[in-house]
C-alpha positions as CSV (number, residue, x, y, z in Angstrom):
1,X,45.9,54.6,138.7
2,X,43.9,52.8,135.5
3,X,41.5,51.1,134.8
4,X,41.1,47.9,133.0
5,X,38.5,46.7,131.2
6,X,38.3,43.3,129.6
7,X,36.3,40.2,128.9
8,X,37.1,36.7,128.8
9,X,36.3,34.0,126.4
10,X,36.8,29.9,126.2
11,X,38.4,29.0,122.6
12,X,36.7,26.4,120.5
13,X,39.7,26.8,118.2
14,X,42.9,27.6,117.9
15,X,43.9,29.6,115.0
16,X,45.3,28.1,112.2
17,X,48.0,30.3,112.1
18,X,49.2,30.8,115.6
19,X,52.9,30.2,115.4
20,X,53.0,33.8,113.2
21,X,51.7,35.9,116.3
22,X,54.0,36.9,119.4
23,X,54.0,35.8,122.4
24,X,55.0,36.3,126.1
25,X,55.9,33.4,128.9
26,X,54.2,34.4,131.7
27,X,54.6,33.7,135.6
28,X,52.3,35.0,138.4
29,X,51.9,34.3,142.0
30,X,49.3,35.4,144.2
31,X,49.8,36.9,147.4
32,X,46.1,37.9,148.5
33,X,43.1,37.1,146.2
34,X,40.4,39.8,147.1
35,X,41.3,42.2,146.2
36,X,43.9,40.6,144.3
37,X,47.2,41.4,144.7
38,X,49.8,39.7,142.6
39,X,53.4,39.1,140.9
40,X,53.9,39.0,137.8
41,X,57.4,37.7,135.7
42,X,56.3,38.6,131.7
43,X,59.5,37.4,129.9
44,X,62.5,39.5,131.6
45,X,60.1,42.1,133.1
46,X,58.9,42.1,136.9
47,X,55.8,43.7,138.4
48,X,53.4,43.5,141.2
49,X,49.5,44.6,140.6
50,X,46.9,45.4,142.5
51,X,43.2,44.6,141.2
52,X,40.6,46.1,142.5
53,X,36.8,44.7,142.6
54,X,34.6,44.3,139.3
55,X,34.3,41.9,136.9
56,X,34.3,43.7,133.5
57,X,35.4,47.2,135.1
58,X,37.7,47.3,138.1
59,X,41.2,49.5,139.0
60,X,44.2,48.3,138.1
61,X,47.9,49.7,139.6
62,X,51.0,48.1,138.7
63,X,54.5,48.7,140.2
64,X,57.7,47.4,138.9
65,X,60.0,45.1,140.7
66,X,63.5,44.2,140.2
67,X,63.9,40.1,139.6
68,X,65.5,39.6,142.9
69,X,62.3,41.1,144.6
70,X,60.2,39.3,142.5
71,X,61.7,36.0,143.0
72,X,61.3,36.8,147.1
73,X,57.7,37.3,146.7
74,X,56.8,34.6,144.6
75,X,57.8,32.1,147.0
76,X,55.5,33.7,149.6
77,X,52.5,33.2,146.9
78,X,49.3,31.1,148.0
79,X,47.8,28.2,146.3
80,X,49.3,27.8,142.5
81,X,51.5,29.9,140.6
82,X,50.4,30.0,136.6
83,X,52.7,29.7,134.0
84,X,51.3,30.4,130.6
85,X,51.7,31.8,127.1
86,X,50.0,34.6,125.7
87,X,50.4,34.9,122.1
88,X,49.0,38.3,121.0
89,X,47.1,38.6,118.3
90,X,45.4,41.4,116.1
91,X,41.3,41.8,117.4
92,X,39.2,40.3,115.1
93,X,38.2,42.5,111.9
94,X,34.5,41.9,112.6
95,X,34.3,42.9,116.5
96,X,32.4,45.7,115.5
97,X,29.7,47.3,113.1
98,X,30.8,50.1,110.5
99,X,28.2,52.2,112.0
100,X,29.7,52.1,115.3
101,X,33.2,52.4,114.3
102,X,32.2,55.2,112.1
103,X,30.6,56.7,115.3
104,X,33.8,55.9,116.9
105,X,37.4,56.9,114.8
106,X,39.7,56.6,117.3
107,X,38.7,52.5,117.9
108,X,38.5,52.2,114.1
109,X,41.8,53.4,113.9
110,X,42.9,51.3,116.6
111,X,41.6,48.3,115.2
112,X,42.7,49.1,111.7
113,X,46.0,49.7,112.9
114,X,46.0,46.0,114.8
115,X,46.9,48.0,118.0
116,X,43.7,46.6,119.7
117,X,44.9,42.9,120.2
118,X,42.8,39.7,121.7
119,X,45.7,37.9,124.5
120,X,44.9,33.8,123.9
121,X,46.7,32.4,127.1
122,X,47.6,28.7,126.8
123,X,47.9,27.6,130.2
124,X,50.8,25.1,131.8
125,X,50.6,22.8,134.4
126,X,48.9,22.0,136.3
127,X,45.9,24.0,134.2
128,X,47.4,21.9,131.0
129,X,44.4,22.0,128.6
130,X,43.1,25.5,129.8
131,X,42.8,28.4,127.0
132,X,41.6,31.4,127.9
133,X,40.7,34.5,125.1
134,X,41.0,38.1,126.6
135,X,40.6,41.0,125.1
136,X,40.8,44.2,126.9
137,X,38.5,47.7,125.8
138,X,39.6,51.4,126.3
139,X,35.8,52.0,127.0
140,X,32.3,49.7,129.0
141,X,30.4,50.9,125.8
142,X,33.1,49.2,123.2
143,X,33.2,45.8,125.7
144,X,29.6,45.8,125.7
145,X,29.1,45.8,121.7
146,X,32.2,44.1,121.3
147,X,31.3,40.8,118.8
148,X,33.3,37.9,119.8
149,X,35.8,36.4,117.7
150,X,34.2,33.2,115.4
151,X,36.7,30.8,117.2
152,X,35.8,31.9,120.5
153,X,33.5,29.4,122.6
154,X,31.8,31.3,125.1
155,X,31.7,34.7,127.8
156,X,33.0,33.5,130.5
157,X,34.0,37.0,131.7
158,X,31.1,36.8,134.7
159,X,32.7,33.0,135.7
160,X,35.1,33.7,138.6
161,X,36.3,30.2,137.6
162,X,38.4,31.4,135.3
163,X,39.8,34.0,137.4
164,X,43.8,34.0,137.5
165,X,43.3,34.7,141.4
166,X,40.4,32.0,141.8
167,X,42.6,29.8,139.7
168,X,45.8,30.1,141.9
169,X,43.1,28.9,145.0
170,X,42.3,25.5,142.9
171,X,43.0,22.1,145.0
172,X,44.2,19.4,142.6
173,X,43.7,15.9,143.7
Protein backbone atom coordinates (compact mmCIF):
# COMPACT_ATOMS: atom_id res chain seq x y z
CA UNK A 1 0.00 0.00 0.00
CA UNK A 2 1.21 3.99 -0.54
CA UNK A 3 0.22 6.88 -0.81
CA UNK A 4 0.69 9.48 -3.40
CA UNK A 5 0.60 12.84 -3.06
CA UNK A 6 0.99 15.34 -5.85
CA UNK A 7 -0.25 18.41 -7.54
CA UNK A 8 -0.70 19.39 -10.97
CA UNK A 9 0.20 22.45 -12.88
CA UNK A 10 -0.47 23.99 -16.68
CA UNK A 11 3.07 25.15 -18.18
CA UNK A 12 3.31 28.61 -19.59
CA UNK A 13 6.74 27.60 -20.76
CA UNK A 14 8.71 25.08 -21.65
CA UNK A 15 12.24 25.07 -20.39
CA UNK A 16 14.76 26.23 -22.44
CA UNK A 17 16.74 23.44 -21.77
CA UNK A 18 14.57 20.40 -22.04
CA UNK A 19 16.35 18.15 -24.39
CA UNK A 20 19.11 17.73 -21.30
CA UNK A 21 16.46 16.10 -18.93
CA UNK A 22 15.25 12.26 -19.28
CA UNK A 23 12.50 11.14 -20.17
CA UNK A 24 9.96 8.17 -20.34
CA UNK A 25 7.28 7.19 -23.33
CA UNK A 26 4.42 6.50 -21.58
CA UNK A 27 1.11 4.36 -22.44
CA UNK A 28 -1.96 3.91 -20.22
CA UNK A 29 -5.37 2.59 -20.65
CA UNK A 30 -8.17 2.75 -18.35
CA UNK A 31 -10.18 0.00 -17.37
CA UNK A 32 -12.51 1.63 -14.64
CA UNK A 33 -12.31 5.42 -13.77
CA UNK A 34 -13.64 5.73 -10.08
CA UNK A 35 -11.76 4.50 -8.49
CA UNK A 36 -9.40 4.40 -11.20
CA UNK A 37 -7.89 1.46 -12.17
CA UNK A 38 -5.43 1.44 -14.94
CA UNK A 39 -2.44 -0.01 -17.27
CA UNK A 40 0.36 1.42 -17.52
CA UNK A 41 3.43 0.60 -20.43
CA UNK A 42 6.50 3.15 -19.00
CA UNK A 43 9.23 2.45 -21.69
CA UNK A 44 9.77 -1.62 -21.43
CA UNK A 45 8.11 -1.83 -17.94
CA UNK A 46 4.32 -3.02 -17.34
CA UNK A 47 2.11 -2.31 -14.43
CA UNK A 48 -1.48 -2.00 -13.39
CA UNK A 49 -2.58 0.65 -10.51
CA UNK A 50 -5.11 1.14 -8.53
CA UNK A 51 -6.00 4.85 -7.32
CA UNK A 52 -7.92 5.39 -4.76
CA UNK A 53 -10.27 8.66 -4.04
CA UNK A 54 -8.66 12.23 -3.27
CA UNK A 55 -7.39 14.78 -5.12
CA UNK A 56 -4.06 15.90 -3.58
CA UNK A 57 -3.93 12.73 -1.14
CA UNK A 58 -5.33 9.36 -2.21
CA UNK A 59 -3.87 5.45 -2.08
CA UNK A 60 -1.96 4.24 -4.62
CA UNK A 61 -1.14 0.19 -5.34
CA UNK A 62 0.66 -0.88 -8.27
CA UNK A 63 1.32 -4.45 -9.46
CA UNK A 64 3.56 -5.53 -12.18
CA UNK A 65 2.53 -7.19 -15.35
CA UNK A 66 4.35 -9.01 -17.94
CA UNK A 67 3.92 -7.28 -21.68
CA UNK A 68 1.83 -9.96 -22.96
CA UNK A 69 -0.73 -9.19 -20.00
CA UNK A 70 -0.47 -5.74 -20.52
CA UNK A 71 -1.06 -5.74 -24.06
CA UNK A 72 -4.43 -8.07 -23.28
CA UNK A 73 -5.68 -5.47 -20.98
CA UNK A 74 -5.12 -2.47 -22.84
CA UNK A 75 -7.32 -3.44 -25.55
CA UNK A 76 -10.13 -3.93 -23.06
CA UNK A 77 -9.44 -0.12 -21.93
CA UNK A 78 -12.46 2.61 -22.15
CA UNK A 79 -12.52 5.78 -23.93
CA UNK A 80 -8.72 6.95 -24.95
CA UNK A 81 -5.52 5.51 -24.24
CA UNK A 82 -2.64 8.40 -23.52
CA UNK A 83 0.53 8.33 -24.96
CA UNK A 84 2.82 10.91 -23.56
CA UNK A 85 6.33 11.91 -22.58
CA UNK A 86 7.51 12.71 -19.26
CA UNK A 87 10.73 14.28 -19.18
CA UNK A 88 11.99 14.42 -15.48
CA UNK A 89 13.38 17.16 -14.33
CA UNK A 90 15.12 18.37 -11.02
CA UNK A 91 12.18 20.48 -8.59
CA UNK A 92 12.75 23.89 -8.80
CA UNK A 93 15.51 25.42 -6.35
CA UNK A 94 13.02 27.92 -5.03
CA UNK A 95 9.93 25.57 -4.12
CA UNK A 96 10.65 26.29 -0.70
CA UNK A 97 11.78 28.88 2.05
CA UNK A 98 15.24 28.24 3.90
CA UNK A 99 13.31 28.42 7.01
CA UNK A 100 11.20 25.58 6.17
CA UNK A 101 13.76 23.47 4.72
CA UNK A 102 15.97 24.21 7.63
CA UNK A 103 12.85 22.94 9.65
CA UNK A 104 12.85 20.09 7.38
CA UNK A 105 16.64 18.27 6.49
CA UNK A 106 15.55 15.35 4.98
CA UNK A 107 13.50 17.49 1.99
CA UNK A 108 16.45 19.87 1.88
CA UNK A 109 18.54 17.06 1.26
CA UNK A 110 16.19 15.65 -1.18
CA UNK A 111 15.97 18.67 -3.05
CA UNK A 112 19.68 19.41 -2.91
CA UNK A 113 20.40 16.15 -4.09
CA UNK A 114 17.81 16.68 -7.27
CA UNK A 115 15.99 13.46 -6.03
CA UNK A 116 12.72 15.39 -5.67
CA UNK A 117 11.86 15.81 -9.44
CA UNK A 118 8.75 17.96 -11.22
CA UNK A 119 7.26 15.07 -14.20
CA UNK A 120 6.35 17.73 -17.41
CA UNK A 121 4.12 15.25 -19.55
CA UNK A 122 3.82 16.32 -23.18
CA UNK A 123 0.84 14.74 -24.31
CA UNK A 124 0.18 12.81 -27.92
CA UNK A 125 -2.69 12.53 -29.86
CA UNK A 126 -5.35 13.11 -29.72
CA UNK A 127 -4.44 15.56 -26.41
CA UNK A 128 -1.61 17.11 -29.00
CA UNK A 129 -1.01 20.51 -27.39
CA UNK A 130 -1.70 19.34 -23.70
CA UNK A 131 1.30 19.80 -20.97
CA UNK A 132 0.76 18.94 -17.76
CA UNK A 133 3.51 19.76 -14.69
CA UNK A 134 3.36 17.24 -11.69
CA UNK A 135 5.21 17.10 -8.98
CA UNK A 136 4.70 14.64 -6.29
CA UNK A 137 5.46 15.41 -2.11
CA UNK A 138 6.54 12.79 0.47
CA UNK A 139 4.30 14.83 2.97
CA UNK A 140 0.34 17.25 2.64
CA UNK A 141 2.48 19.79 4.69
CA UNK A 142 5.42 20.02 1.84
CA UNK A 143 2.53 20.06 -1.13
CA UNK A 144 0.72 22.68 0.69
CA UNK A 145 3.94 25.20 1.01
CA UNK A 146 5.26 23.88 -2.01
CA UNK A 147 5.98 27.33 -4.43
CA UNK A 148 5.32 26.55 -7.98
CA UNK A 149 7.90 26.54 -10.51
CA UNK A 150 8.21 30.32 -12.37
CA UNK A 151 7.29 28.56 -15.79
CA UNK A 152 4.33 26.96 -14.41
CA UNK A 153 0.83 28.54 -15.38
CA UNK A 154 -1.53 27.59 -12.99
CA UNK A 155 -2.93 24.71 -9.95
CA UNK A 156 -4.93 22.84 -11.67
CA UNK A 157 -4.54 19.96 -9.14
CA UNK A 158 -8.45 20.53 -7.92
CA UNK A 159 -9.54 20.39 -12.05
CA UNK A 160 -10.64 16.78 -12.66
CA UNK A 161 -10.22 17.93 -16.26
CA UNK A 162 -6.92 17.24 -16.24
CA UNK A 163 -7.37 13.89 -14.77
CA UNK A 164 -5.52 10.96 -16.78
CA UNK A 165 -8.79 8.91 -15.94
CA UNK A 166 -11.27 11.88 -16.81
CA UNK A 167 -9.02 12.48 -19.83
CA UNK A 168 -9.28 8.83 -21.16
CA UNK A 169 -13.46 9.60 -20.91
CA UNK A 170 -12.99 12.76 -23.40
CA UNK A 171 -15.35 12.59 -26.72
CA UNK A 172 -13.54 14.16 -29.59
CA UNK A 173 -15.65 15.40 -32.34
Amino acid sequence: MGVEIERKFTVKKLPDNLDEYSYHQIEQGYLNVSPAIRVRRQDDTYYMTYKGKGIVSHEEYNLVLDKESYEHMVQKADGNVIRKKRYLIPLNQDAYSSDYLNAHPEMKNQIESMEMKIELDVFDKPFDGLIVAEVEFPTDEAASVYKMADWFEQDVTDDRSYSNAQMSRKKFD
